[in-house]
N, C-alpha and C positions, 0 to 999 in steps of 0.2 A: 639301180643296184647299189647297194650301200657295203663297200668293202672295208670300212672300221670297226677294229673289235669296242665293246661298251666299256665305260671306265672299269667297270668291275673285273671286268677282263682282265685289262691290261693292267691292274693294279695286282691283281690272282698271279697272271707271267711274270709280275719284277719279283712277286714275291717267294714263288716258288724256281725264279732260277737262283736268289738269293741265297735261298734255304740250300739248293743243290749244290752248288760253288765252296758252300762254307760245312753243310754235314754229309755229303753224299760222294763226292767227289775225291777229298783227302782218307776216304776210305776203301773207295772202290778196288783199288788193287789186294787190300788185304783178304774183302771177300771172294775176291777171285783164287786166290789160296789158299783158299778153303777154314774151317773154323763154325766155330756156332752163329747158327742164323741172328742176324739183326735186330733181336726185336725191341729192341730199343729203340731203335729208328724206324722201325714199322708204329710202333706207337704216336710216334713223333709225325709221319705221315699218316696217320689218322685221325690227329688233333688239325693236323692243316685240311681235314676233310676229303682229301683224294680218294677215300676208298668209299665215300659214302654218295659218288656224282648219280646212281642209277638205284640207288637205296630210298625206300619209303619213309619220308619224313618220321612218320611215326616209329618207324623202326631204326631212329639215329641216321639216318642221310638227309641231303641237301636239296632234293629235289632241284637238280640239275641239267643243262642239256648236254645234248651229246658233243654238240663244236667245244664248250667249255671243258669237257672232260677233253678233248684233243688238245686242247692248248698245255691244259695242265702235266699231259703225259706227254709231250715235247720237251718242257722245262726239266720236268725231271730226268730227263733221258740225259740231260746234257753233264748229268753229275752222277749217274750211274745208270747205267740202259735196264741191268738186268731187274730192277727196283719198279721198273713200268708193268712188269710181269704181274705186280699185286694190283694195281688201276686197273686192269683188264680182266681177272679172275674176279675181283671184286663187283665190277660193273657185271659181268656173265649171272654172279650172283643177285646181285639185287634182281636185275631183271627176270630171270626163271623161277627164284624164290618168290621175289615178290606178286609176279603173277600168280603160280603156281602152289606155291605152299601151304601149308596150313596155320592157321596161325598160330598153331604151337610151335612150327618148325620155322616160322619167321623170325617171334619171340625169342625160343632159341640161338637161333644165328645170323641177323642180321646185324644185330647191334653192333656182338663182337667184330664182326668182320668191318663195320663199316670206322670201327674205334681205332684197327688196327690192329684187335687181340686173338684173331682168329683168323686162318684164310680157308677157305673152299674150294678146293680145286676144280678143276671139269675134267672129268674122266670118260672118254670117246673113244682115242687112235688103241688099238690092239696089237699083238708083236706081228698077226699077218693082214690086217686090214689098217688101212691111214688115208687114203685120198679114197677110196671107196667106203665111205661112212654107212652104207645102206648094208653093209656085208655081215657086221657083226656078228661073233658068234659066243662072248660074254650072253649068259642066259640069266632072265627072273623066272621061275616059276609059283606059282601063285599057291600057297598050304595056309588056308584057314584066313586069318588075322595079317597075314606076314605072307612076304618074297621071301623066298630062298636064292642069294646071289652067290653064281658059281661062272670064272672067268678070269682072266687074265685083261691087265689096262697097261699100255706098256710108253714111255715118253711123257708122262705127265706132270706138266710143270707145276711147280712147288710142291709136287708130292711128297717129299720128305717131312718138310714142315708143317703140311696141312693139316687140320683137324678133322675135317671132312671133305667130300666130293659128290659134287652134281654129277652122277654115274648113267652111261647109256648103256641100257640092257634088251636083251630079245626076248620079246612075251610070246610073240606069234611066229613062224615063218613066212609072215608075209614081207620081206622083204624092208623096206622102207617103212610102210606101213606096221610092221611090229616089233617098231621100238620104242621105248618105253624109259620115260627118266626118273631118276632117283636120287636122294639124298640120302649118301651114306657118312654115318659119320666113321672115322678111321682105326676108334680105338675098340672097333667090337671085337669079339670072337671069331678066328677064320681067316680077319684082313691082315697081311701081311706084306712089306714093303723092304723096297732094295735099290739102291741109290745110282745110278748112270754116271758113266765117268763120260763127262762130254767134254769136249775141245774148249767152248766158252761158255756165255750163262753159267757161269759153276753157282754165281747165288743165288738159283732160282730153283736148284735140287732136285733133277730131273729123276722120278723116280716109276720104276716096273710096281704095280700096285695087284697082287692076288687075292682073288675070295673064295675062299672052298667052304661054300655050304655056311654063307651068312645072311643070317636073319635077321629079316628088316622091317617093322610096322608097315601096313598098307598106308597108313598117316603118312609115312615118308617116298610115297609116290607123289611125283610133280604133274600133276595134270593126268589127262585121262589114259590109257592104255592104247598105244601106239601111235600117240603125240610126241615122244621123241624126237623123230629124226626132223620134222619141222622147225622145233624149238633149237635145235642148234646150228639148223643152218639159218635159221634169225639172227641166233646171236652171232653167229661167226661175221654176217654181213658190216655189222658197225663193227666189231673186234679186229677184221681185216683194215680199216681205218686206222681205231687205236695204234694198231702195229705199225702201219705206216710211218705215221708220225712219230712214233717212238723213233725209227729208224733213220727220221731228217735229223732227229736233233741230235742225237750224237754225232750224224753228220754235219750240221752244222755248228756245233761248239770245238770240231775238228778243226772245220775250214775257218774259223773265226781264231783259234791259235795257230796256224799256220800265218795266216795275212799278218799278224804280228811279228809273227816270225821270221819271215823273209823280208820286213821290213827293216829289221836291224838285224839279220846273218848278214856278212857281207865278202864277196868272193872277185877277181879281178879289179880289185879297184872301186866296186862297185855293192848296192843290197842287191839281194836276188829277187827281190820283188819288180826291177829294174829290165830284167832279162824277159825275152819275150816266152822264154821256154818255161819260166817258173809262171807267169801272171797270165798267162792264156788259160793252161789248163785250171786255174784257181776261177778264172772268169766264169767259164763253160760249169765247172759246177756249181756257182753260187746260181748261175742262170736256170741248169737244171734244178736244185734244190728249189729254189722260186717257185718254179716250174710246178711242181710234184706239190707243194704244201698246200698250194693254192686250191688245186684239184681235190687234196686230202679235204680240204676248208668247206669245197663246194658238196663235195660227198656228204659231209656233217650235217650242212646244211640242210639237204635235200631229206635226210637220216629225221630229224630236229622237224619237219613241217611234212611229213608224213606223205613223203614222195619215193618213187622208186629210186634207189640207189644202188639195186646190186652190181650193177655194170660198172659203176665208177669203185663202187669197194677193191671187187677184185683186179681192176686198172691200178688202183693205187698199192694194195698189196705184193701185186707184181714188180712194182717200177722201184718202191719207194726201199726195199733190202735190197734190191741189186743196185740200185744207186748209191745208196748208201754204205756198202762194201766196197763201191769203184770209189766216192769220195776220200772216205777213210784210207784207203790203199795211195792215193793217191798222195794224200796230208804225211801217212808216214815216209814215201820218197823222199819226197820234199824237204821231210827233216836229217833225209843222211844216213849213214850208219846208227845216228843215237834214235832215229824212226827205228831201226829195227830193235831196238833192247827195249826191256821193261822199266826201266828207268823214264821211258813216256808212254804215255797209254796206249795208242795207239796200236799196237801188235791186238792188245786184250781188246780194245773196238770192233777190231776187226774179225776178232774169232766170236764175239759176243752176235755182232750183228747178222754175221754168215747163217747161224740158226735160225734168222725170223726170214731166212728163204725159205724155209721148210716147212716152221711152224704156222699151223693155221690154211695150209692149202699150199703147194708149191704154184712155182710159174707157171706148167702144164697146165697144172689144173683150173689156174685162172684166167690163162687165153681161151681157153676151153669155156670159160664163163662168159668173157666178154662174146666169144664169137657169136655164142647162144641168142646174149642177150642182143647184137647187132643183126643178127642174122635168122633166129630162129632154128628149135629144134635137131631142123631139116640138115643143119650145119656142124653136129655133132659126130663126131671119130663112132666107128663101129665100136 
């Protein structure tokens, strides 16, 4: 087994934690207070190619794998987490567009998206369905040429800023079986949109997305009639990855200013790094982050040479926000009363990375996955 990443690699990590330290990081607090979307440094991360790791060369991406895309949404995490939100929308798109689409609708929207000029969102969870994806009750029904989409999409990340959405809708009532995906763009007729006031991600613009009686080319159906619910929980399986990782590295650019930290505070005479109270627990989490990356690593891996990984996705999903909400929690003690003000990040880490417990599948749902997958069926809650 060869556990070195390729120069390419690690020349990609210095240089995208470079880029984060110096434009992503000295801004991160101001997008947390809200203001107009970035897109000037979403540009700027699309000339560095992050949005184009799952994008069809032809249509402006890199033809990428998926470990390399993990690495890269690690580094960026570490200068602003909620900025991973576009790696991950954007990989969701290459992949379903790219298989899926027409190639007028790839034409259309791959480019921008993978340039940085455009984002796509995925529009799935509903205001009464979230962890039961198969429930849907957003409707297409099918008049001539065109769907007619009539529905509510409600928690949809970057939906504010988006220009479009990879939309799941119900063709059939067969359950699982009749869902149905869709490329909508955002500025038609009918779509209308309204902003969540969430605890953290505020830069990611979490928004309730309505369609009453919008019309949509059959051209902008992704694949065949009730191939939906499949195609998202594909993509959710490497996306629960992405997330992971997103979630070490803010955790660990936490723990990496804390070790600094306690090396020159200094309290009885002594640094706190000294005390066995302060450098035990900094221990145990460098050892669990380790721990959790490596496994994020092997999941990619397995993702990348076309092996089963759903078991370790949803392991890693599970572990990698609750851990990285205990290390960050942990990093701002550590710093004292000035941990708890905005004046250090930390507070905002901690409300930022509490939502990637929810997003994409809670913990429930993904013991529920691993048991399935250790266990079979048989081992499933009524």
């Amino acid at each position: 087994m060869d556990f070195a990443l390729t120069p390419e690699q690690e020349d990609l990590c210095r240089t995208l934690r470079a880029f984060a330290a110096r434009e992503l990081a000295p801004r991160s607090q101001s997008w947390d207070k809200g203001g107009e979307f970035p897109w000037d440094v979403w540009r700027q991360l699309g000339e560095l190619g992050i949005f184009g790791f799952r994008v069809p060369p032809e249509y402006g991406g890199i033809a990428s794998d998926f470990l390399t895309m993990g690495l890269a949404t690690e580094q960026i995490a570490r200068g602003d987490f909620s900025c991973t939100a576009g790696i991950q929308l954007a990989g969701l798109a290459g992949e379903i567009l790219g298989r899926h689409a027409s190639d007028e609708v790839k034409r259309r929207w791959l480019p921008p998206v993978a340039a940085g000029e455009a984002i796509v969102a995925l529009a799935l969870t509903e205001p009464s369905v979230g962890s039961d994806a198969a429930r849907l009750v957003c409707r297409a029904e099918r008049d001539g040429d065109e769907y007619v989409l009539t529905g509510e999409k409600s928690g949809i990340t970057l939906g504010m800023a988006a220009h479009a959405t990879v939309l799941f809708a119900r063709t059939t009532d067969a359950r699982a079986r009749g869902i149905t995906t869709f490329l909508v763009p955002l500025d038609l007729p009918g779509v209308t949109r309204s902003p969540l006031r969430d605890m953290g991600g505020r830069l990611i613009g979490r928004a309730v997305i309505s369609l009453d009686h919008v019309r949509i080319p059959v051209s902008h159906r992704l694949g065949p009639e009730g191939g939906g619910f499949y195609e998202v929980m594909r993509g959710f399986d490497f996306n629960r990855i992405i997330i992971a990782l997103a979630c070490l590295g803010i955790a660990q650019v936490s723990l990496d200013e804390t070790m600094a930290y306690v090396k020159e505070r200094h309290a009885f005479g002594r640094a706190l790094a000294r005390f066995e109270g302060v450098s035990f627990p900094i221990a145990e989490a460098a050892t669990q982050l380790e721990a959790a990356r490596w496994l994020c690593y092997r999941a990619l891996w397995l993702c990348d040479h076309e092996m089963p990984f759903t078991k370790e996705a949803a392991m890693v999903k599970w572990l990698a926000p609750k851990l990285g909400a205990e290390v960050v929690h942990q990093c701002l003690l550590l710093h004292g009363h000035y941990g708890y003000t905005d004046e250090l990040p930390f507070e905002q880490r901690l409300r930022d990375v509490i939502g990637l417990e929810i997003g994409d599948g809670t913990a429930e749902v993904m013991k529920i996955i691993v048991a399935r997958e250790l266990m079979g069926r048989e081992s499933l809650p009524y």
